[in-house]
N, C-alpha and C positions, 0 to 999 in steps of 0.2 A: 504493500500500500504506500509507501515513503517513496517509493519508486516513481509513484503516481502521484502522487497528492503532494511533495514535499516532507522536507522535516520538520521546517519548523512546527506546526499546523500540531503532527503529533507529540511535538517537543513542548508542547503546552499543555496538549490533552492531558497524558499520562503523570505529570506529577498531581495536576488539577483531580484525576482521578483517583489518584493514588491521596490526597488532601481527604476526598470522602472515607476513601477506606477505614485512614485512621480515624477517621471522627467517629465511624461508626462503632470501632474499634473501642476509644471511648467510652461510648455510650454505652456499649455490649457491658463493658467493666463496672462504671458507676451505677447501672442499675443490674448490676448480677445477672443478666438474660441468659436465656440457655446457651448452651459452651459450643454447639453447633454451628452457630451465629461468631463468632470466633474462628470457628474450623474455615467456615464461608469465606471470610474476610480473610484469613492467610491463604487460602487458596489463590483466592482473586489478585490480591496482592501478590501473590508469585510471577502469577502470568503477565503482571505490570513493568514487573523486575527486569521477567528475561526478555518482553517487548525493548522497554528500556534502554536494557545493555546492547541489544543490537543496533537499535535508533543511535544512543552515544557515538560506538564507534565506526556507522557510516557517516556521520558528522562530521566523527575528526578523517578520513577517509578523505572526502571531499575538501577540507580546509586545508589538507597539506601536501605537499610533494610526496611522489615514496621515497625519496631517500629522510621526509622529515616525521613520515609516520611511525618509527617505533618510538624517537625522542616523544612525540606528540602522546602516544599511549602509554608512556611509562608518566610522563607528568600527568595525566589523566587520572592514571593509578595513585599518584601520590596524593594529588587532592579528592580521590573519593578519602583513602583512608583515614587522611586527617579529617575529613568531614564526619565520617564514623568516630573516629575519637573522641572529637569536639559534643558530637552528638551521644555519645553512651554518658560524657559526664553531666552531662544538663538533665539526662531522660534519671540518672542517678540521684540529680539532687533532687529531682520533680518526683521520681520515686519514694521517696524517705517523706514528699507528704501527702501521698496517696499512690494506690495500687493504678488507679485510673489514671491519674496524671501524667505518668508516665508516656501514652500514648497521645499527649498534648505537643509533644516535643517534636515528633515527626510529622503532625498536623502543620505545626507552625514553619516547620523545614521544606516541606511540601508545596505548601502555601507560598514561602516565599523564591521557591524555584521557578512555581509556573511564573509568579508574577518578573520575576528580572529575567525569565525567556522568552516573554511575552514584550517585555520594555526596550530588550538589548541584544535578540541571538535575531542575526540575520539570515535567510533561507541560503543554505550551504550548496543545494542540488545547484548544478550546474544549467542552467536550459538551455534547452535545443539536445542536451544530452540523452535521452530517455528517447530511444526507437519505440520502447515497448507503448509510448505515451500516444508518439504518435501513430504508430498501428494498431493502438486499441489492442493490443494483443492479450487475451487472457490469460491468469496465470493457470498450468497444467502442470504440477509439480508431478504428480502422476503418470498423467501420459506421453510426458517428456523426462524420463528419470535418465536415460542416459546422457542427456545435458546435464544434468545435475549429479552426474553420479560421481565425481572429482569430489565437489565441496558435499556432498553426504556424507563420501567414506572419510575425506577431511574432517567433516564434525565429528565422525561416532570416534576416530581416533583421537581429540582433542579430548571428547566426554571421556571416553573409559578411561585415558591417560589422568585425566583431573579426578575421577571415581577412584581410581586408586592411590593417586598420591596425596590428594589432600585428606585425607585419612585424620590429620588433626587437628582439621579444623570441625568433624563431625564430634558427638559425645563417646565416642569409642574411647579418646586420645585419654581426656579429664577422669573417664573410668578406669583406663587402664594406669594411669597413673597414679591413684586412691585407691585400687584392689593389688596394685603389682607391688609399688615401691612406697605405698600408704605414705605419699604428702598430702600435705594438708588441703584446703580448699582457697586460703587466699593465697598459697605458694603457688599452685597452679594459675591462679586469675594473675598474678605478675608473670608466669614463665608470659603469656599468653599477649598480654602487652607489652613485651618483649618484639613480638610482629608491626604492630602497628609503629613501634619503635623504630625499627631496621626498616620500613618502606617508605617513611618519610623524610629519613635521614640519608637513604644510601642506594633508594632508587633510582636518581638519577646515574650516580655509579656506576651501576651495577648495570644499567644500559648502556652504557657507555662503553665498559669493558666487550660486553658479548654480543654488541650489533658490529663490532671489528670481523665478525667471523658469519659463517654461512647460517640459514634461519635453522636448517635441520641439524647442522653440529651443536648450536646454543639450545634448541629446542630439547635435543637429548640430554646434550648435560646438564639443564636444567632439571631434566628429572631424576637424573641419577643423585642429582643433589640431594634431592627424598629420600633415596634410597638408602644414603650416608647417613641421614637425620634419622629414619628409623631403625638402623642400625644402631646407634648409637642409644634408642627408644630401650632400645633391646638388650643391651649391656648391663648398664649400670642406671641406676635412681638417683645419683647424683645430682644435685639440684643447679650447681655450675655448667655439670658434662652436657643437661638438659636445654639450658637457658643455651649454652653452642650450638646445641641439635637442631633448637627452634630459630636460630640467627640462620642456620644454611637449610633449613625448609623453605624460610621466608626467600633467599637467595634466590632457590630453585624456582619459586612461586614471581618474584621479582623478572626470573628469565622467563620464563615463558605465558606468561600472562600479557606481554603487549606483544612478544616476538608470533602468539596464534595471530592475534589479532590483525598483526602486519600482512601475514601470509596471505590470509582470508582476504585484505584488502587487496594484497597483488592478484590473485586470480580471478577475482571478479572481473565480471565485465563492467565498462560506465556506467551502464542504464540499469544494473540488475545489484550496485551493491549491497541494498538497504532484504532484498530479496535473500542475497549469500548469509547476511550477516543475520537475519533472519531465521534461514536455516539451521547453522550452527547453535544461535539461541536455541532452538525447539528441542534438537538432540541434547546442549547442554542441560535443559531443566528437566527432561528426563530420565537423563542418566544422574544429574545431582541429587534427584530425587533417592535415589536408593544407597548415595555415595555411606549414609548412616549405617541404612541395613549391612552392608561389605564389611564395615569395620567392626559393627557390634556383634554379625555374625561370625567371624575370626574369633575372634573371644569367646565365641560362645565353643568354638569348635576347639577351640584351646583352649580351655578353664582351666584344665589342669596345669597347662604349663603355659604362661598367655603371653610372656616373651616372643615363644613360635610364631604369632599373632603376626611381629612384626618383623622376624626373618623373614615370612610367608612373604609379606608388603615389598621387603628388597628384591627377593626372588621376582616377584611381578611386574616392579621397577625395570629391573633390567629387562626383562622382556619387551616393555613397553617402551625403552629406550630406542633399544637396537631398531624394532619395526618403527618409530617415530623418523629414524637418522634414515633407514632404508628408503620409505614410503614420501615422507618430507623431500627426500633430496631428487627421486625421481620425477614427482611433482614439480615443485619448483622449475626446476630445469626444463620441464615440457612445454612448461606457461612462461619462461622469459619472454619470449617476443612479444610485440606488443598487440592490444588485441586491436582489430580494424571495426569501423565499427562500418554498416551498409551506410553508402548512399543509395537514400531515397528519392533524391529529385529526379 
């Protein structure tokens, strides 16, 4: 639809929408309504999330060169997460005077999104760019799946790769760390702000260092990065060795979090970004969806010994690496040229 209609249009919609959710969200709280009405409202709001994140980064897509798009989605990364920070201590202090207030916080952040996108984001889509615009051309994701079938196995490789590594950012990591090496509950809430720590301080870095090199070699080592972090999950309960583990997670996550995003933006075609990026969103929210079930089910398959848990996760790591370096760099390489687009006159 971005493809068609513009971004900006939905770059107003969606937090404006996303403004009701939590209001209702609110309401659902202060007056106790059934927990349903809850379930409703985080659903809905997901599918706003992952709309969202792919509106974002055809946005930035369109605003910059590719050689300026990973710089562009690594500082993207850095102000979502300080805006998360800034946001968990306000929704913090607003929590300590009521359970409801709490969902005041992201009303008001909501609120003040759509309104300075509505004051100050100018329509990014290029015109004249969009064939699909002016052929009226329907979308048939279905019955055109071998055009699509690049940026498909593209996402489901992104999703299962992020299924598996982010592993702690689900509740598996905070359990396995209170049943395995029994720290305590605010030891773990600092390991944890330790991330949001390393992304806003050392993001730019860290792009810096590993856009020197090809998307599918950073891509890989950025997962294997994981693979290091929960090994080390695996070792020892040292509260130092851990607070390292979670610095070269965040690392890993720092590499390949704007380097998907790049790629997706190189292979797209002009008129179909908002469509690719699209794509990718849908496989991501439904492989993140189960990213809990993978890690809690691990633990459950190793109780007895739940360490295994996290060998299992490196063993899977490297798998995912190898086929990321394999598949990435065939890719890449097929889609250098530049795409043409028809003339229509």
């Amino acid at each position: 639809m971005t493809d068609l209609k513009g971004r900006k249009p939905f770059a107003i919609l969606i937090p404006g929408l996303a403004t009701l959710v939590y209001l209702f969200m609110f309401f659902t709280v202060l007056y106790n309504l059934n927990i349903y009405f809850m379930f409703i409202a985080l659903v809905f709001n997901s599918y706003l999330g992952n709309f969202q994140w792919g509106l974002v980064n055809s946005i930035v897509t369109d605003s910059y060169d590719e050689s300026e798009r990973i710089s562009a989605f690594s500082t993207f990364r850095i102000t979502s997460n300080a805006g998360i920070g800034v946001g968990l201590i306000f929704a913090g202090i607003f929590f300590s005077a009521s359970t409801a207030y709490f969902f005041l916080v992201p009303v008001i952040a909501s609120l003040s999104e759509c309104l300075i996108i509505a004051g100050f984001l100018k329509e990014t889509m290029k015109s004249g760019i969009s064939v699909r615009e002016e052929r009226k051309k329907p979308l048939k994701l279905l019955s055109n799946m071998g055009q699509y079938r690049t940026i498909i196995v593209m996402s489901i490789l992104f999703s299962v790769s992020g299924t598996i590594a982010n592993q702690y950012e689900t509740p598996a990591t905070p359990i396995y760390f209170g049943t395995q090496w029994h720290i305590p509950v605010y030891y773990i809430s600092a390991l944890f702000a330790v991330n949001t720590a390393v992304v806003v301080f050392f993001q730019a870095g860290i792009t810096k260092i590993f856009s020197r090199f090809r998307e599918n070699l950073s891509y890989s080592a950025g997962i294997l990065l994981y693979g290091v972090g929960y090994m080390i999950f695996a070792i020892t309960g040292s509260i130092l060795a851990l607070a390292i583990a979670i610095v070269v997670l965040t690392i890993g996550e720092s590499v390949i979090s704007p380097i998907s995003s790049t790629v997706i933006s190189k292979i797209a075609p002009p008129d179909q970004i908002g469509e690719y990026f699209g794509i990718n969103s849908f496989f991501g929210g439904i492989f993140r969806s189960s990213s809990a079930i993978v890690g809690v089910g691990l633990l459950q398959i190793f109780a007895s010994t739940e360490t295994f848990a996290y060998y299992t996760l490196f063993l899977l790591i490297l798998l995912v690496s190898v086929i990321s370096y394999t598949y990435l760099g065939k890719t890449i390489k097929k889609t250098a040229q530049p795409i043409v687009v028809e003339n229509l006159g």
